[in-house]
C-alpha positions, 0 to 999 in steps of 0.5 A: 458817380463822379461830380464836380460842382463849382461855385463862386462865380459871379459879377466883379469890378475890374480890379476886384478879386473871387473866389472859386471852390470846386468840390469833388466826389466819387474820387479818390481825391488825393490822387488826382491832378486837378485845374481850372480851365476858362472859356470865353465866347468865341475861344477855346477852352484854356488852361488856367491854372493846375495842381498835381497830387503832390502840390506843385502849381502851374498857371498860365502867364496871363495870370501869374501873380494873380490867381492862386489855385489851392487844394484841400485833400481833407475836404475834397476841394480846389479853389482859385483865388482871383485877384486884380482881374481884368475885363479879359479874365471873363468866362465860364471857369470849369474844374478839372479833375484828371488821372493819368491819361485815361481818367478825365472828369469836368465840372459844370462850370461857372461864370465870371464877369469882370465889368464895370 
């Protein structure tokens, strides 16, 4: 059985920073392209940033320079390091774990508020 279970979330400051960890199981972890998507009430889900099995990282503009994704093939997990986030980064952030184009798993999401 595959999970993906993320934590970190919570409430920030604008300016603030998080950290989101996700961790997986049932996988072969190493071999796994893994991300993080975000939604925010009334749009659709977007890709935030991505991390192949071979380390190469893609982020979305809006966060470049800000947000670090990470991985730790020893310890099955991926993490996105959030820095000088904005009132426009809020929303539920979700792990993803995907394989080819056939092999897609998600996790269950969590939420992050940017407010004063």
């Amino acid at each position: 059985q595959v999970q993906l279970v993320e934590s970190g979330g919570g409430l920030v400051q604008p300016g603030g920073s998080l950290r989101l960890s996700c961790a997986a199981s049932g996988i072969i972890f190493r071999t796994y392209a893994m991300g993080w998507y975000r939604q925010a009430p009334g749009k659709q889900r977007e890709l935030v940033a991505d991390i192949s099995s071979g380390y190469i990282a893609n982020y979305v503009t809006s966060v470049k320079g800000r947000f670090t994704i990470s991985r730790d093939n020893a310890k099955n997990t991926v993490s996105l390091q959030m820095n000088s986030l904005k009132p426009e980064d809020t929303a539920v952030y979700y792990c993803q774990a995907s394989w080819g184009l056939s092999d897609t798993y998600w996790g269950q999401g969590t939420q992050v508020t940017v407010s004063s």
